[in-house]
N, C-alpha and C positions, 0 to 999 in steps of 0.2 A: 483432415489428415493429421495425423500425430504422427511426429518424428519422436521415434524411442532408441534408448541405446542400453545396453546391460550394462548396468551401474560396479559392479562388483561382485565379488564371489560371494559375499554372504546375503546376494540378495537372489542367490540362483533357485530357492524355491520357496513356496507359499505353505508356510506350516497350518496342518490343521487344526481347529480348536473345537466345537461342537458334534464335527462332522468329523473326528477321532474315532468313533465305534463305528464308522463305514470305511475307512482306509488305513491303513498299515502304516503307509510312509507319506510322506510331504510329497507333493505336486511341483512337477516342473513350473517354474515362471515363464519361460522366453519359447518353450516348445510345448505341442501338443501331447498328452498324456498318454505313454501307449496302449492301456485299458480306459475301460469308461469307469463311470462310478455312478451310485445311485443320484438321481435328481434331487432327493433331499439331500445329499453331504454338498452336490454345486451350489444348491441354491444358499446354504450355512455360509459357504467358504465364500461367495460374492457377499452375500449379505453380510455379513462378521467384519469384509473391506469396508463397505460403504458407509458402516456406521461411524468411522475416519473422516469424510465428508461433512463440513459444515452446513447450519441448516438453512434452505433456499430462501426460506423467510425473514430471517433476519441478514442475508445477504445485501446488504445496504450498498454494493458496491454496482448491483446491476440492475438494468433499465428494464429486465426480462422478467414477461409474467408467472408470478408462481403460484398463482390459486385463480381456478374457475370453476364452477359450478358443477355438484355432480353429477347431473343432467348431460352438461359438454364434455362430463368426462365419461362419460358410459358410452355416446356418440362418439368419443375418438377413440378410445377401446375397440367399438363395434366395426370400424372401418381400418383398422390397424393392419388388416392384410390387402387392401385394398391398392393397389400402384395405380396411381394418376394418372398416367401418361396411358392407359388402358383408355381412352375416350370412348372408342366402341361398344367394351365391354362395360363402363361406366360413366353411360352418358350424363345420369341425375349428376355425380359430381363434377363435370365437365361442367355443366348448367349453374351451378353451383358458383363453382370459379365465376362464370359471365357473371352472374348476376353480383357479387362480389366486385369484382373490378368497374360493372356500370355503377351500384352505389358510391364507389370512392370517388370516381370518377368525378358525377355527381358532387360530393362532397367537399370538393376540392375547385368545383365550379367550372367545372371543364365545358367548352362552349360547343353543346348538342342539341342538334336538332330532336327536333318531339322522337323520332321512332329509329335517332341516330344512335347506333351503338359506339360506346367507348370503346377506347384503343390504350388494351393494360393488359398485365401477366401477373398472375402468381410465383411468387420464386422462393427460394428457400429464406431468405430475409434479405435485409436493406442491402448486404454486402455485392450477392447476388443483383440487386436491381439495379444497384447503381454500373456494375461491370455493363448491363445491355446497356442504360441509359447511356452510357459513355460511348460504349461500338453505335450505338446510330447516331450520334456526332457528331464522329469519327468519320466516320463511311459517308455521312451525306456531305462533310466540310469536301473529304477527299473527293466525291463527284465534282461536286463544283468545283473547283481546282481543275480538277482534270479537263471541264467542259471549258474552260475558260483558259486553258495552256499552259496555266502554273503550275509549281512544283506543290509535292503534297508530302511531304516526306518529314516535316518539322512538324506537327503540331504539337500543340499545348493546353493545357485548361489550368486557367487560373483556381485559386481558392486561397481560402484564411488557412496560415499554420496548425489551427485546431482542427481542420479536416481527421475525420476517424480515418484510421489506419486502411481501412478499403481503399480511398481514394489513392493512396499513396501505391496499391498492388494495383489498382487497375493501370497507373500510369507504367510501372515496371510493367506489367504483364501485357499491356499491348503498347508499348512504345511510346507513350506521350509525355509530353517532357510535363511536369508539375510545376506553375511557377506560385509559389505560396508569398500569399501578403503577412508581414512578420506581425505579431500581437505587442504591443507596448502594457506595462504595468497601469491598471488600472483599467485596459482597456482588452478584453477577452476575446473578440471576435473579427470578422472580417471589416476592417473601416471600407466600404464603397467607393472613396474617391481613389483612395490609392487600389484598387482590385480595377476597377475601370482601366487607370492609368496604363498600368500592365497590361491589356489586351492591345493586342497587335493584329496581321492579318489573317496568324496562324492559332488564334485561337479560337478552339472548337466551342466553346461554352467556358460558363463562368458557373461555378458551382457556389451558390449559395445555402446556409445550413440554418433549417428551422430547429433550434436547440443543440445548442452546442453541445460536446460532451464533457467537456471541461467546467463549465457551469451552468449550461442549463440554457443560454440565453437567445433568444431571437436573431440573426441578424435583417437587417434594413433593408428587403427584399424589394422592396416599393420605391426607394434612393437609388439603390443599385439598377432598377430597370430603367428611371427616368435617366441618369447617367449617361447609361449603354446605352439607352434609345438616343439621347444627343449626339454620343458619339458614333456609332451609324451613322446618324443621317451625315456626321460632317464629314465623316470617311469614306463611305457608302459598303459598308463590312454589314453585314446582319449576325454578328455575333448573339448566340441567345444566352437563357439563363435555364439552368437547373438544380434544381430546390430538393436538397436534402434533405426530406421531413421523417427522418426514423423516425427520431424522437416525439416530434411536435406534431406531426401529421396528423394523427388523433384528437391534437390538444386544442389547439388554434382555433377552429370550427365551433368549439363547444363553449370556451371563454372567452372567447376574444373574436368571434363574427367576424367583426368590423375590419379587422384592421389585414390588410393588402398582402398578399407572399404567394398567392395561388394563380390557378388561369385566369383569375380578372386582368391580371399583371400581361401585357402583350406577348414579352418578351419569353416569358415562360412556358417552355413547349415539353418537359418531363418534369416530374416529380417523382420522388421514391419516398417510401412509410413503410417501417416495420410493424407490423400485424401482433406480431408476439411481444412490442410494448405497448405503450399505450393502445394498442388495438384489442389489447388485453385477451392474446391468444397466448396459449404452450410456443416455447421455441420448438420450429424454424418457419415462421411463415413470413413474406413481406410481398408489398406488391411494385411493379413499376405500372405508372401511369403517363401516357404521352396525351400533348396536347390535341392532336389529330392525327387521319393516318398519313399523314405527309409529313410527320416529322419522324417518321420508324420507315426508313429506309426499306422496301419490298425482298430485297435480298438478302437480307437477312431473317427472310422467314421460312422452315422448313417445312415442305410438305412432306409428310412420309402417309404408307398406308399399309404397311405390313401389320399391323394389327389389328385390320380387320376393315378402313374406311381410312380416306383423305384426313388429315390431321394437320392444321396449321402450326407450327411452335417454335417457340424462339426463347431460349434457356438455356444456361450452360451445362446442364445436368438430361439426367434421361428420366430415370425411375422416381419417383418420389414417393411419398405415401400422402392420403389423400386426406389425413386426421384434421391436418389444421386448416385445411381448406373448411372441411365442412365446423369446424370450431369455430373461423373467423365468421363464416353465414348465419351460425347458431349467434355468439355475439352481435351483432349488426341488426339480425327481427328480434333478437331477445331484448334489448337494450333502446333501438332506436335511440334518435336526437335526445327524447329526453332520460333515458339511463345514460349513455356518454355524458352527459354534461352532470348528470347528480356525479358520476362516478370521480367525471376530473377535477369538481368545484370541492366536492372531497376532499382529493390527492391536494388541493392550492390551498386550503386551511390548513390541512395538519403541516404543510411544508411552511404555513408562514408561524404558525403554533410551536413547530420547531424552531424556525429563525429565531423570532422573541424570546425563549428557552435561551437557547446559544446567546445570543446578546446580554441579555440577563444578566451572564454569569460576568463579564465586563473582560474577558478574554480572548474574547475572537474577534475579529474581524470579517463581515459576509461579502462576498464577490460574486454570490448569486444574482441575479433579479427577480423581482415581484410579476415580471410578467415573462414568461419561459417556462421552462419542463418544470414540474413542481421537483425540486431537489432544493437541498442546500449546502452550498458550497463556501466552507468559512476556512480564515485561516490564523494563527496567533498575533497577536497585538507583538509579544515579547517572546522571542524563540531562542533568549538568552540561554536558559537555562535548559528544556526540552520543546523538542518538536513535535512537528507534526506526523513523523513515521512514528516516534516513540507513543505517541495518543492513539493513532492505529492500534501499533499492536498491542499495547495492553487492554484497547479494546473486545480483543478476541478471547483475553480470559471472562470478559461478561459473555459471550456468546457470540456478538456483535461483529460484520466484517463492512468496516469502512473502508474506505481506500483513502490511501494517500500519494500525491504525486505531485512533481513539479509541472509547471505550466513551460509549454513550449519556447524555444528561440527567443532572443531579447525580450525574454519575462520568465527565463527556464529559474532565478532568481525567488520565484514566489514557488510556495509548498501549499499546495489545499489540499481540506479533507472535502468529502461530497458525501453526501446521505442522499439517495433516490427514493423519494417518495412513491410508491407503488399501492396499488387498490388496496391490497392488503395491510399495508401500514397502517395501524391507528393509531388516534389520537391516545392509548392508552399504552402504545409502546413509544411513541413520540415521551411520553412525558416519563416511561421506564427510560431512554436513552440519552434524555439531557441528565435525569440522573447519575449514569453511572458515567456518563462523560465528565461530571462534577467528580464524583467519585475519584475516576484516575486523573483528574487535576491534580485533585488534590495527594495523591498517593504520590506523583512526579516532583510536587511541590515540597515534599519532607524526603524524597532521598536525596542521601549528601554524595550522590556521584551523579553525573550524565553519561549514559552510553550513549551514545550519534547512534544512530541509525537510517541517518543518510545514504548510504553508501555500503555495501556488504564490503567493502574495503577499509569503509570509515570502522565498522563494528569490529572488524580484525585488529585495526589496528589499538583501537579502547583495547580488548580485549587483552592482547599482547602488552600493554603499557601494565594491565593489570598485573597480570602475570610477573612480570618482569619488578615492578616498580616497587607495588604493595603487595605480591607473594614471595619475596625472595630477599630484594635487596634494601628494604627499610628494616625488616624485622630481623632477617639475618646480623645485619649492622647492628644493630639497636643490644639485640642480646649480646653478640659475641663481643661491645665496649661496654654495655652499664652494666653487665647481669657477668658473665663469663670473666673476664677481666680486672671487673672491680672486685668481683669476689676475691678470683686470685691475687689481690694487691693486697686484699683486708687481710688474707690467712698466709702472706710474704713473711711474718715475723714468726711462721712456725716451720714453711714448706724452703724458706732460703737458708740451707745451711752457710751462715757466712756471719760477719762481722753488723752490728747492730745499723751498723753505717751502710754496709751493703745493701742490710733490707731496708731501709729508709727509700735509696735509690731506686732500687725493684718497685715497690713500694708506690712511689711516687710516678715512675717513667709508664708502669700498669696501669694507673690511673687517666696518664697524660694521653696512651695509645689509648684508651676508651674512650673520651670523650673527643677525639680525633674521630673515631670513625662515628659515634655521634652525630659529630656536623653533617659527615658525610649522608650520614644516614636521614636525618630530619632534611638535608637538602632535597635530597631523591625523592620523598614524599613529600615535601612542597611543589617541587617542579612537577612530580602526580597528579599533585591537584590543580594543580595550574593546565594541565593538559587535558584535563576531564571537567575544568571547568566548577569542582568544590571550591567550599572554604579551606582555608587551612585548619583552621580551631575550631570543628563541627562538633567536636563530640567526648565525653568523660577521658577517654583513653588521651586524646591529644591534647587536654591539658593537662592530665598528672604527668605525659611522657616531658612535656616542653618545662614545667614548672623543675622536673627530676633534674633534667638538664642543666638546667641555669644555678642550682640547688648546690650541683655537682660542682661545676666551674668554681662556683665561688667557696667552696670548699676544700679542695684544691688550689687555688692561690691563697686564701688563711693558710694553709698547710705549708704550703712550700717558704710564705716570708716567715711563720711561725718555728718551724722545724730546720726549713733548709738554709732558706739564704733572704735577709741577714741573719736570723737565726736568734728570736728572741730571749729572755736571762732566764735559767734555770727554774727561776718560781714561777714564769710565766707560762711556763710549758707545761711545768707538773700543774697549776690548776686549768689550764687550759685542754691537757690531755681525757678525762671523761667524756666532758662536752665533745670532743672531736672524734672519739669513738662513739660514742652512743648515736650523735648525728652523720657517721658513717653508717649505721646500723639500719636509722631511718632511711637513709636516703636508699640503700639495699633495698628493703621495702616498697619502698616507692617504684623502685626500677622495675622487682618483682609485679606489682599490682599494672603499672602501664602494660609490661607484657598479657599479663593476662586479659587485661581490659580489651587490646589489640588483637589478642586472639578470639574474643565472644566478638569483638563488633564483626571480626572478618568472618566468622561462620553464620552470622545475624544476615549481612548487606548479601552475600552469596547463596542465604538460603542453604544450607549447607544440609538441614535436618536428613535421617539417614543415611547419609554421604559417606563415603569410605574416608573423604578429606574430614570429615568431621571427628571423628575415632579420633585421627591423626591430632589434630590439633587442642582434643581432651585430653590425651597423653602426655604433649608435649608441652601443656599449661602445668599439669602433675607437675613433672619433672623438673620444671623452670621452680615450682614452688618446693616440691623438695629439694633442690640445689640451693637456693636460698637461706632457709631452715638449716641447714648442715652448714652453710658458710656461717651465718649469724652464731652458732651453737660453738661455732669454733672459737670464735673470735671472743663471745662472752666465757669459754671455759678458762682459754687462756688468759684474758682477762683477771678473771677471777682467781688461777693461779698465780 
């Protein structure tokens, strides 16, 4: 479901661009179009959008499959009109599904007799399964309760704060209260002793997650059962466990055999796996899997037969299409044991190929593991200077979409980036993306500002500081005391009609308000950069502006004990007087060149090229330099008169 809303007036219809020579005028956005239009100008004006869209391949942010085999895709084309829930009318895919759900089944070690059929669903993906797996829980906790004279009205299912967002709708959407175990720095997943601790009477299950999605990791599925089985026996609660295997459900089997998270584990009576990750189908497909039929409650299974015969089904949806069903059965005989396992020992190289890449560069920090979802999840040694949203998005002008984000509750403190290794990933774009991750180090490493981009709060307010700080009130100051000011003090002896003595005071009081607001002004872009996190003295402009300044001062106090007060002997003033015009003259110059300096770094740092602000600030270098020029010419005519 998408929640939309009409953003504005200027977004009320969709201009046409190719498909110009089949329509007159622009198409509504928010309503249907009251004539049709040719199928070539639809297919232009969607297509011409979508090219907006980045590309699904180097989508490094999602765990979802984006390349299968021509073959699989000719077959999901070919059933693409096909509705699932048609059993009658399509039994072979019906057949399909079974034998699909007996293989995982299977695969996940579920405990069947030789000619015992598994007890699983196909569903739209893991979000979908985990909603059933949680209603038969539910419903079975709640019979017992009821059979037994207790109240059933509280339940809860524990889990680690990294649970995906499903867990968190299915607790909202059917009432059950979520008691999450908090994650500590350093430690990403669900700790067992404390996830135990938390079960009470009214807990339905304890949901455990094969691969986190925060980084990738296992949790201790085989710790966690022996736990809860102790705590049963000493309570006499039969709390069970269910194993989140979106991610890893695929994975496990194929690298890692050995080691315990499945039905060998007693306590574990479902499992859920996404089909379109690591199952390496097109999204939406996943499956749930129960451990017998005694753990899928009979009442929650619908018989209907209006389309044509008896149809068992238990799913939150009706209609599906039947593509990725028969894609997950084409995977599973195409592949078998041994392609799954070439495919994931694959995806585990180029993920630890990338690790070593990132390490390398002696900048990150990994909070991935070596044994988990093939990703890598790293995050900065030093975030003094830029982060981890800032690496992000400048990764997107490579092509590239990593994600970046903070890790949850008492550890919301840590920022990772995650790169998801997927079939398609190679070792040859592995070794394109530490490069350009080197790349925008280093690109972050030589700008002399930080934007945050923390926070679309935090970017506002950089922004606004900008604005405010170093577009207005540094350079405004700066001109209108060294450059405006000083000038009118230097050309005092021609523009003061008054007594020689007046213009002295003019004179001198012009100069004193310049480098008054000066301070001001050099303050304001100190405390800029203190806010943004630069140096002070980064660059050509901030030292001719800071050396002009000090330059100034001390030219002005020679001035005032030489001329004003105490007011040195007649000979010392007349030789003293060239020298203190002529190094008036330079110091103009100077003032002149920091302005303009200040103007090329601010159209440089902002990128300015063809920008309307850029005209502006060509003009208004002009201008600052012919005002100077005119001061100087004055000062040397009269001079010389």
């Amino acid at each position: 479901m998408v929640l939309s809303k009409i953003s504005s007036q200027s977004d009320v219809s969709v201009h046409s661009t190719f498909a110009s020579r089949y329509v007159r005028e622009s198409l509504p956005r928010y309503r249907m179009p009251d004539n049709s239009i040719p199928k070539e100008a639809a297919f232009q004006i969607i297509n011409d959008e979508l090219m907006l869209d980045g590309r699904p391949r180097l989508n490094l942010a999602s765990f979802v499959t984006t390349w299968m085999e021509p073959e699989c895709d000719k077959l999901i084309m070919d059933a693409l009109n096909k509705n699932y829930v048609d059993m009658d009318e399509y039994p072979v895919t019906t057949e399909l599904q079974n034998r699909c759900v007996n293989m995982i089944a299977h695969l996940f070690n579920a405990p069947l007799g030789e000619s015992e059929a598994a007890v699983g669903v196909g569903t739209v993906g893991s979000s979908e399964a985990i909603m059933l797996a949680g209603l038969a829980f539910k419903r079975k906790w709640q019979n017992k309760r009821r059979a037994l004279g207790l109240p059933c009205d509280k339940p809860n299912i524990v889990t680690g704060a990294n649970v995906q967002v499903c867990w968190e709708k299915f607790a909202r959407y059917f009432e059950v209260e979520l008691k999450e175990v908090k994650l500590t720095e350093g430690y990403y997943v669900m700790d067992p002793e404390k996830a135990v601790e938390m079960v009470d009477e009214n807990t339905i299950c304890v949901a455990a997650i094969l691969g986190s999605t925060l980084n990738g990791e296992f949790e201790d599925v085989k710790k966690l059962n022996d736990l809860l089985t102790e705590k049963n026996r000493v309570t006499g609660w039969d709390t069970p466990i269910h194993v989140d295997a979106a991610s890893g459900g695929f994975i496990a089997p194929f690298l890692w055999p050995e080691l315990e998270w499945d039905f060998r584990l007693p306590l574990v009576k479902s499992i859920n796996v996404s089909g379109h990750k690591y199952g390496l189908v097109y999204a939406g497909v996943g499956w749930a899997i129960w451990r017998s039929k005694d753990d899928l409650p009979d009442e929650l299974i619908f018989h209907i037969n209006y389309l044509g015969a008896d149809q068992p089904t238990f799913t939150l949806n009706f209609s599906k299409g039947s593509s990725q069903i028969i894609a997950q059965y084409y995977q599973l005989i195409r592949l078998g044991h041994e392609g799954y396992r070439n495919v994931m020992e694959n995806c585990h190289e180029n993920a630890m190929f990338l690790r070593e890449g990132l390490e390398r560069t002696g900048r990150f920090e990994i909070v991935s593991k070596e044994i988990g979802v093939p990703l890598v999840a790293f995050s900065l040694k030093d975030n003094s200077r830029h982060d981890e949203f800032e690496i992000a998005e400048m990764l997107r002008s490579y092509g590239w979409i990593v994600p970046a984000y903070t890790m949850p509750a008492d550890a919301q403190h840590i920022t990772v980036l995650r790169v998801v290794i997927r079939e398609d990933f190679s070792r040859t774009l592995a070794e394109r993306l530490v490069l350009d991750v080197t790349k925008v180090l280093h690109e972050l490493d030589n700008l002399p500002v930080r934007l945050h981009a923390k926070s679309t709060a935090v970017v506002e307010e950089a922004a606004a500081a900008v604005v405010v700080a170093a577009g207005e009130v540094h350079p405004f100051l700066m001109f209108c005391g060294f450059i405006f000011l000083v000038g009118q003090a230097m050309m005092a002896y021609k523009t003061v009609p008054a007594a020689k003595q007046a213009q002295k005071v003019v004179h001198m009081v012009l100069h004193l308000i310049g480098i008054a607001l000066g301070i001001v002004g050099i303050a304001a872009v100190f405390r800029f950069h203190d806010m943004i996190g630069a140096e002070d003295m980064f660059s050509l402009h901030s030292w001719i502006g800071l050396t002009t300044f000090i330059m100034l001062g001390l030219q002005w106090l020679l001035g005032l004990v030489t001329y004003m007060f105490p007011k040195a002997s007649l000979e010392t003033r007349s030789r003293m007087m060239p020298w203190h015009i002529s190094f008036g003259r330079a110091l103009l110059y100077m003032a002149v060149a920091a302005a303009l300096t200040g103007l090329m770094q601010r159209e440089t740092l902002l990128n300015l090229r063809g920008h309307a602000e850029a005209r502006l600030i060509n003009f208004t270098g002009l201008c600052i330099l012919l005002f100077g020029i005119f001061v100087d010419l004055s000062v040397a005519m009269a001079h010389h008169a």
